[in-house]
Backbone as CSV, one residue per row, in Angstrom:
resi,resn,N_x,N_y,N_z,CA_x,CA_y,CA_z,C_x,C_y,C_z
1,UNK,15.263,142.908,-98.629,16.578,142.335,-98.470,17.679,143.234,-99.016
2,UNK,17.784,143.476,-100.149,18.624,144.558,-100.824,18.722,146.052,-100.446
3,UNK,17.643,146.738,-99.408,17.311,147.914,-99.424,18.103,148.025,-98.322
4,UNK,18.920,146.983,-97.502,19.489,147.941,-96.719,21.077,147.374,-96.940
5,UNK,21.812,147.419,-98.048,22.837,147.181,-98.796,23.969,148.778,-99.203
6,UNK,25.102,148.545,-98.662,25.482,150.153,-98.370,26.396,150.019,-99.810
7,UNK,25.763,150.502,-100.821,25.862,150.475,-102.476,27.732,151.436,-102.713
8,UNK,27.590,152.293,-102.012,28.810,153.196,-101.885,29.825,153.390,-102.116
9,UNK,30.406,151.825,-102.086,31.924,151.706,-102.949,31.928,151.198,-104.225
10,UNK,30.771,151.596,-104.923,30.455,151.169,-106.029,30.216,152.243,-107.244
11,UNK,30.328,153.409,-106.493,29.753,154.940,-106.715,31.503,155.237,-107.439
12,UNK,31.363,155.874,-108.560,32.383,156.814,-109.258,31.580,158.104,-109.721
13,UNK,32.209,158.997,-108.770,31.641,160.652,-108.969,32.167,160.661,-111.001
14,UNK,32.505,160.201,-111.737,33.018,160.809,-112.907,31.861,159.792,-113.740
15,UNK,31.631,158.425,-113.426,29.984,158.131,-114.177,29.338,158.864,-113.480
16,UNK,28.805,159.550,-112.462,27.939,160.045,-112.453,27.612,160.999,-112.492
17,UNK,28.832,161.868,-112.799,28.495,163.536,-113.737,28.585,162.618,-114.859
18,UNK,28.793,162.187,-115.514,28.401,161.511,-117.282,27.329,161.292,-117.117
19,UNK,26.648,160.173,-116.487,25.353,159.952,-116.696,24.391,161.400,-116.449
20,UNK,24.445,162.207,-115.448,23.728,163.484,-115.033,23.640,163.804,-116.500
21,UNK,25.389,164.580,-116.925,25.170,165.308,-118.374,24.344,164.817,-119.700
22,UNK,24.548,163.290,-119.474,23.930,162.876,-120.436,22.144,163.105,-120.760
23,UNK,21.698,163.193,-119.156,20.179,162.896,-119.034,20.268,164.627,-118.991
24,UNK,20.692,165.604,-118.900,20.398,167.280,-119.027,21.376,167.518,-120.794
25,UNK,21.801,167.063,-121.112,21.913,167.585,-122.383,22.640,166.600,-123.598
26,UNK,22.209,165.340,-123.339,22.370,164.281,-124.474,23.701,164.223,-124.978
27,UNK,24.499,164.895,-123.844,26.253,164.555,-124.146,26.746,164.253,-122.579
28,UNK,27.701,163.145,-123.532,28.633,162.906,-122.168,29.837,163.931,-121.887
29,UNK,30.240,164.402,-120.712,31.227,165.086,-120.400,30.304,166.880,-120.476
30,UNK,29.350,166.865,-120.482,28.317,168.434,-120.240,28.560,168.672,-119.192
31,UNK,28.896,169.927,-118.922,29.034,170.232,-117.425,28.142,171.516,-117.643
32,UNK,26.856,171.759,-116.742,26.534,172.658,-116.117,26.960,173.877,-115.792
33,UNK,26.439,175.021,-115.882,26.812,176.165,-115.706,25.307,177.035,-114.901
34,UNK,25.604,177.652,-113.419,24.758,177.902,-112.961,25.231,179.688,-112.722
35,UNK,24.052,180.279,-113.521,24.128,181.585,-113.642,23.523,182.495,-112.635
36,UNK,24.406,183.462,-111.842,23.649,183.953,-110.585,22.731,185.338,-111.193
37,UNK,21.922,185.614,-110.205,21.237,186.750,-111.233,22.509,188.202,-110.285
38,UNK,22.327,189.329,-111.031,23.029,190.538,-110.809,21.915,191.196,-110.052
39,UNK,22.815,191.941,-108.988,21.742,192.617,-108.469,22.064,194.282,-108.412
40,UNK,20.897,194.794,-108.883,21.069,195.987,-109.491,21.101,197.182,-108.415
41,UNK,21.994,198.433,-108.477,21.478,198.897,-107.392,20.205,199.977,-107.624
42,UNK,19.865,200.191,-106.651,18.543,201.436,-105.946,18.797,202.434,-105.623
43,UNK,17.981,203.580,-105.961,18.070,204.831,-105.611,17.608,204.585,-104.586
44,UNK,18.210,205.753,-103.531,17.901,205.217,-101.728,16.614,206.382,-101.886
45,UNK,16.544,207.480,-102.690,15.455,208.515,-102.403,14.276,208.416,-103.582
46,UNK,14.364,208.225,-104.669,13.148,207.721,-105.664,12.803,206.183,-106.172
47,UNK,13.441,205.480,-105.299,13.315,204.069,-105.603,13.810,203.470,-107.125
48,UNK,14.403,204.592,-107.935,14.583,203.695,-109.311,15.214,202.903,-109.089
49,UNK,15.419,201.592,-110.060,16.476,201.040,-110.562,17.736,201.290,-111.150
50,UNK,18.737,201.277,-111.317,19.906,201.640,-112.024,20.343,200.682,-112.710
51,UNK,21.517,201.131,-113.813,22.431,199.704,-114.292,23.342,199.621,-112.634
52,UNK,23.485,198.315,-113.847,25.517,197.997,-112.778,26.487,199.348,-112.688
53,UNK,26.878,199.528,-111.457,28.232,200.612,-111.603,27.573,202.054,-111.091
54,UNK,26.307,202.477,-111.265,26.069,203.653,-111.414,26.309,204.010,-109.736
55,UNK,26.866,205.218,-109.802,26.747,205.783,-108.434,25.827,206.809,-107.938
56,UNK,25.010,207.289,-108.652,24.226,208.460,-108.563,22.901,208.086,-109.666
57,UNK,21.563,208.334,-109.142,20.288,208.210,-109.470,20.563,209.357,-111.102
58,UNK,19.906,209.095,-112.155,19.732,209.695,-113.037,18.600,210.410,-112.811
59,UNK,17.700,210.433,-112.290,16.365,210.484,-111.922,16.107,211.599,-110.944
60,UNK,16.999,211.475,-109.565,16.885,212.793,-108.930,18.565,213.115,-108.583
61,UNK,19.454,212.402,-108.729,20.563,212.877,-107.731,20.644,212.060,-106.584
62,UNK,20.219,211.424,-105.856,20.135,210.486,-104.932,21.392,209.157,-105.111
63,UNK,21.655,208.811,-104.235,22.414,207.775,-104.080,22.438,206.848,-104.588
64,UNK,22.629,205.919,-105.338,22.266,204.501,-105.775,23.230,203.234,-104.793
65,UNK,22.157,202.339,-104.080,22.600,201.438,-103.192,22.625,200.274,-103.883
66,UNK,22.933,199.045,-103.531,22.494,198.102,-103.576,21.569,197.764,-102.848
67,UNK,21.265,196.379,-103.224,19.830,196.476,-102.040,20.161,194.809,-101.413
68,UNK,20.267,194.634,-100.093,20.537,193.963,-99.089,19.387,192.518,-99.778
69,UNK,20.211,191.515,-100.222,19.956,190.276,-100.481,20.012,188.824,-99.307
70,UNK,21.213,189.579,-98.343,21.470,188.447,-97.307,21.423,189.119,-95.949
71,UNK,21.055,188.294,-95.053,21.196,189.106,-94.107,22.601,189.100,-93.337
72,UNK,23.040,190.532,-92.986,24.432,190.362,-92.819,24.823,190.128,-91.587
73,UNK,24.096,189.231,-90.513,24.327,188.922,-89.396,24.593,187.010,-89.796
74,UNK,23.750,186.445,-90.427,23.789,185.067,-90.605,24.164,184.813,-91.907
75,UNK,23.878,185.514,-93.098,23.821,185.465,-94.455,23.273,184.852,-94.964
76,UNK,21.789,184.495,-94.056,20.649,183.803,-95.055,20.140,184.644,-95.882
77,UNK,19.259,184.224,-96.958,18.483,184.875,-97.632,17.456,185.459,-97.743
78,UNK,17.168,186.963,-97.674,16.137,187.544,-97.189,15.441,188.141,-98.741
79,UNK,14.141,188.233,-98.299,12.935,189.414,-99.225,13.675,190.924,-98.909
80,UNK,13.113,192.016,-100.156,13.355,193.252,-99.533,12.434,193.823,-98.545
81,UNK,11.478,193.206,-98.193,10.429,193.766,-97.891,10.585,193.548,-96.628
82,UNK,11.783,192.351,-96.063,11.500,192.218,-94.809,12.266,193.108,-93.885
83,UNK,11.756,192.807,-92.371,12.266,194.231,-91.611,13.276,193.276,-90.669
84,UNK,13.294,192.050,-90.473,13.523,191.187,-89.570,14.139,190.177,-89.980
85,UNK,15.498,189.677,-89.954,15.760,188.575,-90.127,14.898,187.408,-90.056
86,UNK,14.414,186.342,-90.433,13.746,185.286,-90.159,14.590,184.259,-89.409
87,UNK,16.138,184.089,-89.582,16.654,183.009,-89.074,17.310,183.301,-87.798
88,UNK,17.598,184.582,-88.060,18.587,185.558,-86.061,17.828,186.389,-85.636
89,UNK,17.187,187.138,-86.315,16.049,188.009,-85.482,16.775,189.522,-85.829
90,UNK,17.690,189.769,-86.932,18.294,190.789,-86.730,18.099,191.945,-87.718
91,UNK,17.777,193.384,-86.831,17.284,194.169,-87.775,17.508,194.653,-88.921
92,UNK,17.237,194.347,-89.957,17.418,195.130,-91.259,17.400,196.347,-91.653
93,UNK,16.704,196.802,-91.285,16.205,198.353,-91.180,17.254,199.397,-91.096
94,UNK,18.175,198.612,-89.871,19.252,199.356,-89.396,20.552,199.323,-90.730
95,UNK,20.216,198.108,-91.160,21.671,197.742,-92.114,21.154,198.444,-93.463
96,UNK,20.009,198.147,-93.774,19.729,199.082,-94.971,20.041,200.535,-94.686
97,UNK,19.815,200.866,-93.647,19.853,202.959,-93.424,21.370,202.744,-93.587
98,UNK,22.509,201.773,-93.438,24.037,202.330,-93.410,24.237,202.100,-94.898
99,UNK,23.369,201.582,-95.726,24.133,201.639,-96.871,24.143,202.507,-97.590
């Protein structure tokens, strides 16, 4: 009987970030903080890693890229490993060689 009752105008978005904060960190008014990771760039010719910023491989002289996280036809989220978009079909291969 109750389960199909449209609850909705009953809803205040401000109890219910209170209640959320309360049940993730035992205070009312906690707000969340969602930390993205950094992505480091790559030597395009010895594969190292680099810090942030670097423009040139310490290692051989080589380029330091970033390394392609989305795909830049749809901007889903891809592996490095892949060669192929999964969601458009669109080559990676090609977008990694321009960077």
């Amino acid at each position: 009987m109750g389960s199909n009752l449209d609850l909705r105008k009953y809803q205040d978005s401000e109890l219910i970030e209170d209640a959320f904060s309360k049940v993730v960190s035992g205070k009312v008014g906690y707000k969340t903080v969602i930390e993205r990771k950094k992505v480091l760039p790559k030597c395009n010719k010895c594969g190292k890693i680099g810090e942030e910023g670097q423009k040139f491989c310490p290692n051989c002289g080589g380029k330091m890229v970033l390394p392609l996280t989305h795909c830049p036809q749809c901007k889903k989220p891809i592996n490095e490993s892949d060669k192929f978009c999964t969601e458009c079909g669109f080559d990676l291969s090609k977008a990694r060689q321009e960077n």
